[in-house]
C-alpha positions as CSV (number, residue, x, y, z in Angstrom):
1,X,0.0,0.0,0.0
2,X,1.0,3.8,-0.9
3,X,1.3,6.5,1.5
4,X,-2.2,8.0,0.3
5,X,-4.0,4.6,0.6
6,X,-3.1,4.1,4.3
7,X,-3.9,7.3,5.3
8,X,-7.3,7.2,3.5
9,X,-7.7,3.9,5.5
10,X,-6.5,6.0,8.8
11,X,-9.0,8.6,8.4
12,X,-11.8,5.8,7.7
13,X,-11.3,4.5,10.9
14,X,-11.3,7.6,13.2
15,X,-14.2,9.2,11.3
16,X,-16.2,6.2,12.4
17,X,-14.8,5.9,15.6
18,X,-18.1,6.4,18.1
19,X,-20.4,5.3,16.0
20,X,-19.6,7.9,13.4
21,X,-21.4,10.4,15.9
22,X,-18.4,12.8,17.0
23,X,-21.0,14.0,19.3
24,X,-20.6,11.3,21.9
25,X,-16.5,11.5,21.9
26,X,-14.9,13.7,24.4
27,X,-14.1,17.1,23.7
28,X,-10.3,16.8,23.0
29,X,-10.4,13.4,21.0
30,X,-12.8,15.3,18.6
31,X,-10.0,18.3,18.8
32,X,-7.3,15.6,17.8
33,X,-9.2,14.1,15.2
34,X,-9.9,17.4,13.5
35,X,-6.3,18.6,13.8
36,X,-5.1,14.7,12.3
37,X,-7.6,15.5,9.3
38,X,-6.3,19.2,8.8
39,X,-2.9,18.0,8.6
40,X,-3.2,14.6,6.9
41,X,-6.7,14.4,5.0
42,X,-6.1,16.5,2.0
43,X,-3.8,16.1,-0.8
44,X,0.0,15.5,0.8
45,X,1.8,15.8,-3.1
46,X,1.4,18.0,-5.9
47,X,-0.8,16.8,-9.1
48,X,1.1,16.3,-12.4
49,X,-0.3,19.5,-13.4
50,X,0.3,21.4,-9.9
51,X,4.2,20.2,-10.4
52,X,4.8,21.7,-13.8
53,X,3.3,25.1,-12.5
54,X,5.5,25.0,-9.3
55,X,8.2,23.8,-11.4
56,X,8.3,27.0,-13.5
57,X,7.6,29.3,-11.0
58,X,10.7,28.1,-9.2
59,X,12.6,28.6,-12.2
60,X,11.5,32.6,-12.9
61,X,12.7,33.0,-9.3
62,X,15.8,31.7,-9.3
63,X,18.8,33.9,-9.7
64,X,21.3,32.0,-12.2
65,X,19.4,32.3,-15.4
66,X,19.0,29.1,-17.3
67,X,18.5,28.6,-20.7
68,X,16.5,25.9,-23.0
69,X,16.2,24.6,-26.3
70,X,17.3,21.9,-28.4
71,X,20.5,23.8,-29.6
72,X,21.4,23.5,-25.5
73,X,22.7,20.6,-23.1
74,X,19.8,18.6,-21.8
75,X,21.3,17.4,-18.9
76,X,20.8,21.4,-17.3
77,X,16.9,21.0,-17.5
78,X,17.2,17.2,-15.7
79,X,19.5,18.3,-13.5
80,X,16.6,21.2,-12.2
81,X,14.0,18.8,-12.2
82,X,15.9,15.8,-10.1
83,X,16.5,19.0,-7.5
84,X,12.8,20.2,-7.5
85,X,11.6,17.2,-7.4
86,X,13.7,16.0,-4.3
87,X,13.0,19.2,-2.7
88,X,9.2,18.2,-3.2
89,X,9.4,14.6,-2.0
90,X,8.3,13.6,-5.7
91,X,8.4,10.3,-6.9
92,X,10.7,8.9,-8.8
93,X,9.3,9.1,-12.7
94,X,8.1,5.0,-13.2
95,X,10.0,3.0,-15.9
96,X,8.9,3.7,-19.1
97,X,7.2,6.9,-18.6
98,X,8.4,8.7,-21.2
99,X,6.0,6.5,-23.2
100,X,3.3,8.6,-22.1
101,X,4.1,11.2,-23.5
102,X,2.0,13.2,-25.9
103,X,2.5,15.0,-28.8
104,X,4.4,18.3,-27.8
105,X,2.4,21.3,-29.1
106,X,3.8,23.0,-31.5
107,X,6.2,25.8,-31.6
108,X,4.5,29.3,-32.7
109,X,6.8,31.2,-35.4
């Protein structure tokens, strides 16, 4: 099981803790239970799409300037995203993902 699955799992289980009826639990298990689901119950890593955005918003703020294309080394632009993806506690890209790849829109002239 993933991270994500056990913590749904987690969450079952103390949301149906007294019958489902917070109500009936003492005050501060209901106080703990809210602040477990606060911290734990929403999304804990970005989406695909939310990476790419923070992705390029780290790269406008950064101070060395970096450039891109296909006239450049490659290894620059995997270089940045192995270090922003660490520093996101990504996963490591599955074997053979860059099978999924679409098309790549193309370039405006």
């Amino acid at each position: 099981m993933n991270r994500e699955e056990l913590l749904d799992m987690a969450w079952v289980l103390i949301a149906n803790a007294w019958e489902g009826d917070w109500d009936k639990a003492p005050a501060d298990w209901s106080l703990a239970a809210e602040t477990w689901r606060d911290l734990y119950g929403g999304p804990s890593i970005l989406s695909a799409s939310e990476a790419l955005y923070a992705f390029a918003g780290w790269l406008t703020t950064r101070g060395t300037p970096v450039t891109l294309s296909g006239h450049h080394d490659a290894g620059v632009a995997a270089n940045l995203v192995h270090k922003f993806c660490q520093s996101q506690e990504l996963e490591e890209p599955r074997d053979g993902w860059d099978s999924l790849i679409q098309p790549y829109p193309e370039e405006e002239k």
